[in-house]
C-alpha positions as CSV (number, residue, x, y, z in Angstrom):
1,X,0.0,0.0,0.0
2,X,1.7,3.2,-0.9
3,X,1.7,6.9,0.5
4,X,0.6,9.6,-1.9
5,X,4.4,10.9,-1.2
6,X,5.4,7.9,-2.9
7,X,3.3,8.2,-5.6
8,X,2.9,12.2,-6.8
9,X,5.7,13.2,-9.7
10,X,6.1,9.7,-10.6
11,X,5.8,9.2,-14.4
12,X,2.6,7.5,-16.0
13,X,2.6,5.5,-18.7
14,X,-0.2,4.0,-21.3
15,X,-1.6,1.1,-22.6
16,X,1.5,1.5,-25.3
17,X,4.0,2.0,-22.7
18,X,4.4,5.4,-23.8
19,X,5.2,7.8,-21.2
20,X,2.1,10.1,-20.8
21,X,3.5,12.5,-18.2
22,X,3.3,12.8,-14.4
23,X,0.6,12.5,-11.4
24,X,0.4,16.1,-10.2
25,X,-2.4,15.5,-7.5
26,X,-5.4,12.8,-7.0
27,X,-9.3,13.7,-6.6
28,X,-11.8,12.2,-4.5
29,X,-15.2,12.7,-3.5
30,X,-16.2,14.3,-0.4
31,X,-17.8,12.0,1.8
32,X,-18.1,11.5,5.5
33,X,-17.3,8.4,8.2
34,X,-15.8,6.5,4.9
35,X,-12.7,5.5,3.0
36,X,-13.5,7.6,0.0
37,X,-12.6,5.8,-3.4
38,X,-9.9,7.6,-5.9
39,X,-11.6,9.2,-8.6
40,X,-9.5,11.3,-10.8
41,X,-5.3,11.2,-11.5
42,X,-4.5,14.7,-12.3
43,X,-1.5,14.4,-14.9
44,X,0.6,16.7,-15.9
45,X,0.4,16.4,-19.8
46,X,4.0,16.6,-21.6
47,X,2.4,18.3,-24.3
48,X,-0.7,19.4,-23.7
49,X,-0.5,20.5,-19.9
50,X,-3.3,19.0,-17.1
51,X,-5.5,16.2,-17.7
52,X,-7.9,14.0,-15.8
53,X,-8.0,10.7,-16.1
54,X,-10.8,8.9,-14.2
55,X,-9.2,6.2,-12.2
56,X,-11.6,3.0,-13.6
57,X,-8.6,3.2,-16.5
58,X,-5.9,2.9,-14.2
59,X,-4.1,-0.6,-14.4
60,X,-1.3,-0.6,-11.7
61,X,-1.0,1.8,-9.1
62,X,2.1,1.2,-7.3
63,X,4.5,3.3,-6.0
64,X,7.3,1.7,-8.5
65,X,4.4,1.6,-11.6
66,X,1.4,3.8,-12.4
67,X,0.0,2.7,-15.6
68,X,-3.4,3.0,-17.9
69,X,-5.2,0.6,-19.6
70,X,-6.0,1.9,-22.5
71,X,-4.1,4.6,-24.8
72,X,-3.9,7.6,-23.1
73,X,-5.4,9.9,-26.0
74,X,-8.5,7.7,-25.7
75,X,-9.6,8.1,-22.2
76,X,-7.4,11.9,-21.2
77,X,-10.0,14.0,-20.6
78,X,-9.3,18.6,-19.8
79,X,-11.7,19.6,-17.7
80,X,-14.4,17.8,-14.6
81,X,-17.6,17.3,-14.4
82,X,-19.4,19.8,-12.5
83,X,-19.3,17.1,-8.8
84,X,-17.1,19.0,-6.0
85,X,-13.6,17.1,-5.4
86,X,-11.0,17.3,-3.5
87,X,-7.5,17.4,-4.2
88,X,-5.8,15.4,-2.0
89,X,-2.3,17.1,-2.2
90,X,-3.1,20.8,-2.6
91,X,-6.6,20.5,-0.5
92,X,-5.4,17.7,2.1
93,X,-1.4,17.4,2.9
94,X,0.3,20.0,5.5
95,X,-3.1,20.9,6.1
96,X,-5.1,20.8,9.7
97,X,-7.1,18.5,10.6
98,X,-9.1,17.7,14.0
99,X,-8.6,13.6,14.9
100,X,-12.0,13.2,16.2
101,X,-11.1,10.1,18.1
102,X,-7.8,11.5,19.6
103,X,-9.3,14.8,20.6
104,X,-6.4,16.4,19.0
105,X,-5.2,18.8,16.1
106,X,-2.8,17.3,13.5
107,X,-1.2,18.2,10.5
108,X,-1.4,15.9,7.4
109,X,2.2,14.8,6.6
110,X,1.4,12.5,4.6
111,X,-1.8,10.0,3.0
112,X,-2.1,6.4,3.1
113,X,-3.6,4.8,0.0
114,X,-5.0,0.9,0.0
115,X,-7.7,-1.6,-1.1
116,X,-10.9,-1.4,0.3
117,X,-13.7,-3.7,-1.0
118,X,-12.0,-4.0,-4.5
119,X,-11.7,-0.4,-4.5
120,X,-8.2,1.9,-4.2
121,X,-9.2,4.5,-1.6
122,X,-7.8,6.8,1.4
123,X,-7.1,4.9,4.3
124,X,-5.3,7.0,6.4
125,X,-3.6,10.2,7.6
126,X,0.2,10.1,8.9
127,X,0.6,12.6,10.7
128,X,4.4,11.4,12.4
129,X,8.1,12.6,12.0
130,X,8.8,9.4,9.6
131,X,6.1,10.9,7.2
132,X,7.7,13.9,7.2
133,X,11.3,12.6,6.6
134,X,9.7,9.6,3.9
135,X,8.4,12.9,1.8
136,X,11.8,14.1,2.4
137,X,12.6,11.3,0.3
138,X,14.6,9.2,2.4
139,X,12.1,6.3,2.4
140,X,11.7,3.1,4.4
141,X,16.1,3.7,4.8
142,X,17.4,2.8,8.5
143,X,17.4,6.5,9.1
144,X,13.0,5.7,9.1
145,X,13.2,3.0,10.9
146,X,13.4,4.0,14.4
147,X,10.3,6.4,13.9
148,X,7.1,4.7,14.3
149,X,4.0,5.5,12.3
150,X,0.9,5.3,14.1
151,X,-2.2,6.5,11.0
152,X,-5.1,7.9,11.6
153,X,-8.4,6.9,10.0
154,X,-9.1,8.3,7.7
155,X,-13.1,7.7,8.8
156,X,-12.2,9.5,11.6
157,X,-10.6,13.0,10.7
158,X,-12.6,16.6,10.0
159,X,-10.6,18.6,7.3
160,X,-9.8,22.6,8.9
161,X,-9.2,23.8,5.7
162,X,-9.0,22.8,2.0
163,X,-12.3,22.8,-0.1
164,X,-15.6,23.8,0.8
165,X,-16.9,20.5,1.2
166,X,-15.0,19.6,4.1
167,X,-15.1,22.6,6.1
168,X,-15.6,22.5,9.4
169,X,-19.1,22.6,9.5
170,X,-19.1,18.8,8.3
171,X,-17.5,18.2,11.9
172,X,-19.5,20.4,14.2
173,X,-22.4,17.7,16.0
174,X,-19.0,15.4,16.3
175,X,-17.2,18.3,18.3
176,X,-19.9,18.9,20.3
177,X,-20.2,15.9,21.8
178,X,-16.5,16.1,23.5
179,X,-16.3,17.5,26.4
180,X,-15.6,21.2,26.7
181,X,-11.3,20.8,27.9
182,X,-11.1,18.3,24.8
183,X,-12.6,20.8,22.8
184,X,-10.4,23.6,24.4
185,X,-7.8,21.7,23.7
186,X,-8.4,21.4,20.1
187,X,-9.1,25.2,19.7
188,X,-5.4,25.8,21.7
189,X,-3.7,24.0,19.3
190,X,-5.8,25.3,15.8
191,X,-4.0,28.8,14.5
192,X,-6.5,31.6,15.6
193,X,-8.2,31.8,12.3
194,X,-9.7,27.8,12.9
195,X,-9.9,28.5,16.5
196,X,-12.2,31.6,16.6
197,X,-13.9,29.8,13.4
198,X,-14.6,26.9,15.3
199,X,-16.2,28.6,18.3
200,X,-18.2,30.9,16.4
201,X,-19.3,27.2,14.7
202,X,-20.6,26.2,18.1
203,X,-23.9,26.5,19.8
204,X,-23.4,30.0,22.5
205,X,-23.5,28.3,25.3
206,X,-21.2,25.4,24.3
207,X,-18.6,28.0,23.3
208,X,-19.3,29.9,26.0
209,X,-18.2,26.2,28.2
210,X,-15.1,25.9,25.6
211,X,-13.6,29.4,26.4
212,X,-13.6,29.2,29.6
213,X,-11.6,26.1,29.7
214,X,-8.8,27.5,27.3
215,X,-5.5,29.7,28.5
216,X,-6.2,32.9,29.3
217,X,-4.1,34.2,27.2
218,X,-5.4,33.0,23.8
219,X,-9.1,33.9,25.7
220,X,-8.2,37.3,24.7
221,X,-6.4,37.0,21.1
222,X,-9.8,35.1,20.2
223,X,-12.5,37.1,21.3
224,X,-10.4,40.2,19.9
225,X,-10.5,38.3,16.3
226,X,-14.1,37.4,16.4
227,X,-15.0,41.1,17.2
228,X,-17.5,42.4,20.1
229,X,-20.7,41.6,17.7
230,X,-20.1,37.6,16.8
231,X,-18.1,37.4,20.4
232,X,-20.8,38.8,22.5
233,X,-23.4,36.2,22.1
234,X,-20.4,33.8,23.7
235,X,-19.7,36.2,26.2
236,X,-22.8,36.7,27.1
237,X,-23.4,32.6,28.3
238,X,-20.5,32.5,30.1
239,X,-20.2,32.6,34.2
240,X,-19.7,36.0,34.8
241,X,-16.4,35.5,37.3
242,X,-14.7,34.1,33.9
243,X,-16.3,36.8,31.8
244,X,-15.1,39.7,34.5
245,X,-11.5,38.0,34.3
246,X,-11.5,37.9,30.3
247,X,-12.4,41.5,30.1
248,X,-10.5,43.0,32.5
249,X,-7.1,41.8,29.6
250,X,-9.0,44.4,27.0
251,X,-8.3,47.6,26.7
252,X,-11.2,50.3,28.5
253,X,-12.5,51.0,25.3
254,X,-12.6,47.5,23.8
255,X,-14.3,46.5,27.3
256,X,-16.9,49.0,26.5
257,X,-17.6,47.4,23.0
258,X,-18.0,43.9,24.7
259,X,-20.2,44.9,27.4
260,X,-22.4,46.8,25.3
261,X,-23.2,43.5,23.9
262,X,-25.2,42.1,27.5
263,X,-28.0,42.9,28.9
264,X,-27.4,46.0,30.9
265,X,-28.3,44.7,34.3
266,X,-25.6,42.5,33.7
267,X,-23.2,44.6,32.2
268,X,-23.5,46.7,35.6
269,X,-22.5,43.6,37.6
270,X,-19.7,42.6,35.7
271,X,-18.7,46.5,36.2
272,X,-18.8,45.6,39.6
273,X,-16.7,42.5,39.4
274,X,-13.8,44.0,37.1
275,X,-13.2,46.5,39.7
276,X,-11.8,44.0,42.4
277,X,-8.0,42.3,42.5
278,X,-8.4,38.8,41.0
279,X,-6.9,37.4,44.2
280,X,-9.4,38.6,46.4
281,X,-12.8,37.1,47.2
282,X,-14.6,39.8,44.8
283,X,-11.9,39.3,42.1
284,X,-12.7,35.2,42.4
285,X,-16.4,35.3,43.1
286,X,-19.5,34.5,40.2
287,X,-22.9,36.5,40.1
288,X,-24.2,32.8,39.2
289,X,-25.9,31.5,42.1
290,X,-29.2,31.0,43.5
291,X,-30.8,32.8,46.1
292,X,-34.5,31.8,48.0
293,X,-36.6,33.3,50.2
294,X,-36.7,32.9,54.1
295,X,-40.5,32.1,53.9
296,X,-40.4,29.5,50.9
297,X,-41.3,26.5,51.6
298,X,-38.5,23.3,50.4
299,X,-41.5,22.9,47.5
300,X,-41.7,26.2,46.4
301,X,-37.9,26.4,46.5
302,X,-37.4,23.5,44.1
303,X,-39.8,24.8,42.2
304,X,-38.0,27.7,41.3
305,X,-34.7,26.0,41.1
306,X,-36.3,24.1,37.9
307,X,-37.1,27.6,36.3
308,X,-33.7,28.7,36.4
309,X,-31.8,25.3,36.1
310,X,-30.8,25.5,32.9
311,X,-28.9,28.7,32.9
312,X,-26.5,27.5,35.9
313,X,-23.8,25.3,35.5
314,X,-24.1,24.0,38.5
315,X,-26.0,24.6,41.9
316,X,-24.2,22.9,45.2
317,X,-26.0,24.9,47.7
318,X,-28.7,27.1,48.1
319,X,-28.0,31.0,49.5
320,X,-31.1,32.8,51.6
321,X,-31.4,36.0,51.5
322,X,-34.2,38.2,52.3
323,X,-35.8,41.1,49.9
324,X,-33.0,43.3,50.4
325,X,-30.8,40.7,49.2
326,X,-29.5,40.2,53.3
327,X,-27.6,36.9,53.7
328,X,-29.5,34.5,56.3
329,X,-27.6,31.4,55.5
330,X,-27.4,28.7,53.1
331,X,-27.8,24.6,52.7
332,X,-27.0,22.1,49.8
333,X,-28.3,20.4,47.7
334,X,-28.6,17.1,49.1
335,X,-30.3,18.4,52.5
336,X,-33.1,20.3,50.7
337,X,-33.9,17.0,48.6
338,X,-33.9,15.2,51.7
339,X,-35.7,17.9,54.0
340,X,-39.9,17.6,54.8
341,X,-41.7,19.6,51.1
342,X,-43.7,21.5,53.7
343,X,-40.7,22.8,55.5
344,X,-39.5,26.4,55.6
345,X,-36.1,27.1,54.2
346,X,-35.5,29.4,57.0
347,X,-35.8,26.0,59.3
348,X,-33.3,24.8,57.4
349,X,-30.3,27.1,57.6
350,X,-30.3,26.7,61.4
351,X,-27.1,24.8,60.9
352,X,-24.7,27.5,59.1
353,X,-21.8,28.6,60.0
354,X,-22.4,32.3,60.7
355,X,-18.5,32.9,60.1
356,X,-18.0,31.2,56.7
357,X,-18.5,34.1,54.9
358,X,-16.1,36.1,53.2
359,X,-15.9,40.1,53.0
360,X,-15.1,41.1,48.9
361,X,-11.5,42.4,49.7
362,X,-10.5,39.6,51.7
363,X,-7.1,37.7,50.0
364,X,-6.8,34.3,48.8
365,X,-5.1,32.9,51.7
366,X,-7.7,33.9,53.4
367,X,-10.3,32.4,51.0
368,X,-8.3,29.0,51.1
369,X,-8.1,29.0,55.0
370,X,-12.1,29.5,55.3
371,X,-12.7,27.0,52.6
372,X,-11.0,24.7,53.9
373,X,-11.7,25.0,57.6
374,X,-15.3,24.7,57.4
375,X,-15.1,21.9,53.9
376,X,-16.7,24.2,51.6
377,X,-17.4,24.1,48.1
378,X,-18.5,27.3,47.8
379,X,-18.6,30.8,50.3
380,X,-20.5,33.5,50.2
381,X,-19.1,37.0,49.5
382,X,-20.9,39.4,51.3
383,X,-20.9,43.2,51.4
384,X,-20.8,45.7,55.3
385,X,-24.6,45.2,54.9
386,X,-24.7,41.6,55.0
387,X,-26.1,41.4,51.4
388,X,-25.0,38.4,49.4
389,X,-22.9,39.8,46.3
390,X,-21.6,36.4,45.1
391,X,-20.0,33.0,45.8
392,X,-16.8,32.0,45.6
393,X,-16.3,28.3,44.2
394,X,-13.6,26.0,44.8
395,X,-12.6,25.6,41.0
396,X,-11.8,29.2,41.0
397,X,-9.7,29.3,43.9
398,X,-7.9,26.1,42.0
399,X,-7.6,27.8,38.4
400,X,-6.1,30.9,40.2
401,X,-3.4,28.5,42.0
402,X,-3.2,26.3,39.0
403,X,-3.7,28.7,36.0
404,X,-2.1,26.2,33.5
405,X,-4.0,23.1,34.6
């Protein structure tokens, strides 16, 4: 089974043995989850320039021997039928590609050709050092040898670039069934062009998941190439502790352009959060929480938790606060599920901890000590009034001490 490397520039030859020139590039037809038959040899014509040659002529197809069957003026044809190809080697090699199975970005060194079901078709990508140095030309030599070559499936890769039929549109529903790191991981190592691209590709809220899970630092580059407009409705579904953090990297007016893309009750919040240190309790804490009444009853409360579920990422505890937004207390999850329907929520705070709260300037250390003392998963930030302004959760206290994790 050859690679294309082995194949492109090699000299083609007729039913006559005449040479007819050389193969300049190979077409297929764009088609998803299979190994996708050979369809056209582009030759290079010593006389007459490009030609097609549809590959049901072909009679050997080796990497030592490409020949036709019939007489190459009989079967040469100039221009394609009006189908959508692809060109393997100027649409396909060095090009990106996501590896759907491996959750990772590679680049196409080189293409595997073989036999499937009586048919010559792609088999798979090779994307290893040994590709590179076989297209280098040094071959299976012992210099090869100690590099192993570990294909992809073809069945199994999503084209970044190259013709339109394999854009990454065709990959989308795939991508977003990986989890949001894999996918960050994917857009971290795509140039920022196929990165932005692919977010923008995404459903809002599952970009909104993906950017909060890549490095900070390429946060910024990629909402700044998407623009406020096509960024904002990203922005706009992530947790606002990640969003405060993003903006606060952009300039004051380019800050301005993002937040003018929220609703404006939020974009007074976030206002609010940019202005603390991110290692303080204000600079760490989210505006996503949720808050019941005193009076409710453990009925009423869930109730309103199933309203409001689907725009939290998570809810470990509840926070009660009266009208005025004073903090009373809080209990999880587990002891409201468990607790009497009829009982008040008030009844069930009795147990809190009145000092596990957190004042907005107080530092990290502090933040860690508190946590950590009392086992919490999350603390409430609260303000010289005793209103609830936000909850600090233990993932952000371990992406501020583990930033490249």
């Amino acid at each position: 089974m050859p690679y294309i490397s082995e194949l492109l520039n090699n000299k083609i030859f007729d039913s006559s043995d005449a040479t007819v020139g050389k193969l300049q590039d190979i077409l297929i037809s764009p088609k998803e989850g299979a190994f996708q038959p050979l369809e056209f040899l582009v030759i290079k014509d010593l006389k007459d320039g490009i030609k097609f040659v549809p590959y049901e002529f072909v009679e050997n197809f080796t990497s030592s021997e490409i020949s036709l069957k019939n007489l190459f003026t009989g079967i040469a044809i100039s221009k394609l039928p009006g189908e959508d190809y692809i060109y393997l080697k100027k649409d396909v090699l060095d090009k990106q590609i996501v590896d759907i199975a491996g959750t990772r970005v590679v680049r196409v060194i080189d293409l595997r050709i073989g036999t499937v079901e009586n048919k010559m078709c792609v088999l798979g990508i090779d994307p290893s050092f040994r590709g590179l140095l076989r297209r280098l030309g040094f071959g299976d030599s012992f210099i090869t040898r100690p590099f192993e070559v570990k294909l992809i499936d073809w069945r199994q890769a999503k084209l970044l670039a190259g013709s339109a039929p394999l854009q990454l549109n065709t990959a989308i529903e795939e991508l977003s069934e990986l989890h949001p790191a894999d996918l960050a991981n994917i857009v971290e190592d795509l140039d920022v062009k196929f990165g932005s691209n692919l977010l923008a590709s995404l459903d809002s809220v599952e970009a909104a998941r993906v950017l909060e899970e890549v490095d900070p630092q390429l946060q910024t580059i990629l909402v700044k190439h998407l623009g406020p407009e096509r960024a904002g409705k990203i922005l706009s579904q992530m947790s606002s502790d990640e969003f405060a953090d993003l903006v606060k990297t952009l300039s004051s007016e380019e800050t301005k352009d993002f937040l003018s893309n929220v609703s404006a009750s939020r974009a007074q919040s976030l206002q609010k959060l940019i202005s603390y240190p991110n290692n303080t309790a204000g600079g760490l804490m989210t505006l996503d929480f949720f808050s019941a009444r005193p009076q409710w009853s453990v009925s009423e409360t869930i109730e309103e938790l199933k309203k409001i579920s689907e725009n939290m990422r998570s809810i470990a505890h509840v926070y009660i606060t009266q009208d005025n937004g004073k903090f009373m207390g809080a209990i999880s999850m587990r002891r409201l599920i468990l607790a009497n329907r009829d009982d008040k929520i008030s009844m069930l705070a009795k147990d809190f901890p009145a000092r596990s709260t957190l004042k907005p300037h107080d530092r990290v250390q502090k933040v860690i000590h508190l946590m950590t003392k009392y086992n919490l998963y999350t603390a409430a930030v609260l303000d010289k009034e005793k209103k609830l302004l936000g909850v600090v959760t233990i993932d952000d206290v371990m992406r501020l001490l583990a930033p490249k994790a």
